[in-house]
N, C-alpha and C positions, 0 to 999 in steps of 0.2 A: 167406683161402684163395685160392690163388694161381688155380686152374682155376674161380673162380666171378668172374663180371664182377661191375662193382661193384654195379649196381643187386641182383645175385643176393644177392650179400654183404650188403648194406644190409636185404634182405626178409628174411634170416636172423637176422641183428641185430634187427630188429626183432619177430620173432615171437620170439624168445626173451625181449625184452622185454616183451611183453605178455602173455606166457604166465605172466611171474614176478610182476608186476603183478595181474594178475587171481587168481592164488592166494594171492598176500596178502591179496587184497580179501577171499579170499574165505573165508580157513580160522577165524577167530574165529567169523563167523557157520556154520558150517560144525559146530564140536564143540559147540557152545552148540544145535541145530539137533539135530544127533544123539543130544545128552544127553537134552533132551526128548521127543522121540519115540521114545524106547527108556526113559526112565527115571520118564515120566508119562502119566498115563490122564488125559482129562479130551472133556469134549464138543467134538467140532471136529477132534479128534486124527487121524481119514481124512480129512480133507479139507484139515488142512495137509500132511498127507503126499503128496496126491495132488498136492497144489499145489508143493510140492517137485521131485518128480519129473515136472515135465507136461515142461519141458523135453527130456526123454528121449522123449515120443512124438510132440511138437510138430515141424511141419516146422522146419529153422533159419529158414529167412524167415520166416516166423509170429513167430517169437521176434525178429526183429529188425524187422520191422513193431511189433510193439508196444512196444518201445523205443524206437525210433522218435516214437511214438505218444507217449510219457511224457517222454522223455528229449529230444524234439525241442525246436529251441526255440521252437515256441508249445505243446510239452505242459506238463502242471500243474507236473511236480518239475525238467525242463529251463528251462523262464521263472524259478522260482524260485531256481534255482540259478545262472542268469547275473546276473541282479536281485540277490541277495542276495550274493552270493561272488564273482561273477567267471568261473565255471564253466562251459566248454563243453564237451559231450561228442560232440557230433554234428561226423563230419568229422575228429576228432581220434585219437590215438592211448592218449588215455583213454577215449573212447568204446570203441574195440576193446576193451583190457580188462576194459569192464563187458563187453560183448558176450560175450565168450571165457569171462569168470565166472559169468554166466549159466548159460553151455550147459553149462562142466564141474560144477556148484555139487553136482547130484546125482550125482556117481558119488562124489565126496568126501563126501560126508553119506553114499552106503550103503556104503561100505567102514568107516568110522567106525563105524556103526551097529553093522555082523558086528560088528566087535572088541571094541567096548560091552556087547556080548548076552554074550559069553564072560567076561567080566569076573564074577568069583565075587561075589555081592550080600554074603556073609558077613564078607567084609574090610569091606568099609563099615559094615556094622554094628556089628561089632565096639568098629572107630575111633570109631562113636558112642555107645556105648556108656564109652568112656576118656574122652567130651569133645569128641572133635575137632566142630569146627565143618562147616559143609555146604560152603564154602569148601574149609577145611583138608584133608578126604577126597577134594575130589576134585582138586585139586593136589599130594594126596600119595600117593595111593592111586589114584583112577579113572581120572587122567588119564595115569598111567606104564604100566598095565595096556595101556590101551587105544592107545597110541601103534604097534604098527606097525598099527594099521587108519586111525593121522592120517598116518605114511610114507606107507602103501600109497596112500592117498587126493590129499594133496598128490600124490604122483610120476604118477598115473592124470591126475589134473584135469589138471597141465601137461602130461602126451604130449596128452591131447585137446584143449587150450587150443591148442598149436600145430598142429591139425590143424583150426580151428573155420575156415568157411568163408561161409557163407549169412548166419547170425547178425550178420558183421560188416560185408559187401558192403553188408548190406539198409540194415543202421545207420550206417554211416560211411563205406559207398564205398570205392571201389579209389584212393588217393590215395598217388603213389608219394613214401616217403620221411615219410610218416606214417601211414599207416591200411594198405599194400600188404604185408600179410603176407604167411609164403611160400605156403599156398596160394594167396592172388592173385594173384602173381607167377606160380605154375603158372598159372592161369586164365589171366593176361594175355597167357604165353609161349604157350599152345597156338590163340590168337586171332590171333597174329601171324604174318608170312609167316615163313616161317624160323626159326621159334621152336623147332624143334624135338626140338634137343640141350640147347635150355637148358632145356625144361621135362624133360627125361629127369633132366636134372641135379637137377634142385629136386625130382623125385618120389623121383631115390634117397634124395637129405637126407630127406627126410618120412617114407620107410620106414625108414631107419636110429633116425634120432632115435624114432620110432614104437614099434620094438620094442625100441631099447635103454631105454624109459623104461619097460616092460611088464617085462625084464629085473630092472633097476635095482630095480623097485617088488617083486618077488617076493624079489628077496634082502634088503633094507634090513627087510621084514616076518620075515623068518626068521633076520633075523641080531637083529634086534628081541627076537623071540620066545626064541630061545636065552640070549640075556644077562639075561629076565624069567623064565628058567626054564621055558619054559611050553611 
């Protein structure tokens, strides 16, 4: 983009990177997550839900203090994971995407969830009823049903992945050209003398990109829904 300097270019490049990252990370556990907590009762059932969605009412430094806390490396799964594999996440641009999966992990699990609940239990019965396996139904039945609430979900996590900001300063620092997403880039642009065409510039990006992924995720759900019939 010819009107963004480079370092602008480079924060954009890379929030997009870490936002695509982090939804990989994060949409297996994600339907597997949703399935369960819509499709079983069992003791514990409020309390992983609530542990689910704490992220949602957690400050983001809270949430990146205590990854931090885990993920640093003298915490328990960060020592083991440099020790064992090689794996750094603090400082890194892998860290940011646990960061950014993290904080979007529950709005993709409740958009999943809506589309699960709507999901008629009678087809699955049915199917088991012919044989099909607990596999086989829901690779072939539960999980085509319920796909525009994995659209809608995937397309929600990444607009807010690329908007995740506290979560990932806390955790990884503002490191330009690995960790300097675009909101830190805004941050960094509105700290600086004269910053402040370039951060006007990186807020339009953010609102654009913002609401065309809120767009994007409402039609991909209805154009979903129309071709499922539904």
């Amino acid at each position: 983009m010819m009107w963004l300097s480079a370092n602008e270019a480079e924060a954009l490049s890379l929030s997009l990177s870490v936002a695509a990252r982090s939804v990989a990370l994060s949409l297996p556990f994600a339907i597997l997550l949703a399935w369960v907590l819509t499709r079983r009762r069992f003791i514990g059932r409020t309390l992983l839900d609530a542990f689910v969605h704490l992220p949602l009412v957690l400050p983001p430094v809270v949430v990146g203090y205590l990854l931090l806390l885990l993920f640093g490396t003298r915490g328990p799964i960060g020592s083991w994971l440099a020790q064992a594999f090689g794996i750094e996440l603090i400082f890194t641009r892998h860290g940011a995407a646990l960061a950014t999966a993290v904080m979007s992990f529950p709005l993709m699990v409740r958009a999943m969830r809506i589309s699960l609940e709507n999901v008629d239990r009678g087809l699955e019965d049915a199917a088991r009823t012919l044989g099909a396996g607990a596999l086989d139904r829901f690779t072939t039945i539960t999980l085509p049903l319920m796909l525009p609430g994995v659209l809608a979900g995937v397309i929600t996590a990444f607009s807010a992945a690329l908007g995740e900001f506290g979560a990932v300063i806390t955790f990884v620092s503002n490191i330009p050209g690995e960790t300097r997403t675009l909101p830190l880039a805004l941050y960094t642009a509105l700290q600086t003398p004269g910053g402040d065409h370039a951060a006007a510039r990186l807020a339009i990006i953010s609102i654009v990109l913002g609401f065309s992924g809120l767009l994007l995720s409402e039609w991909f759900a209805h154009r979903v829904r129309r071709l499922l019939g539904r």
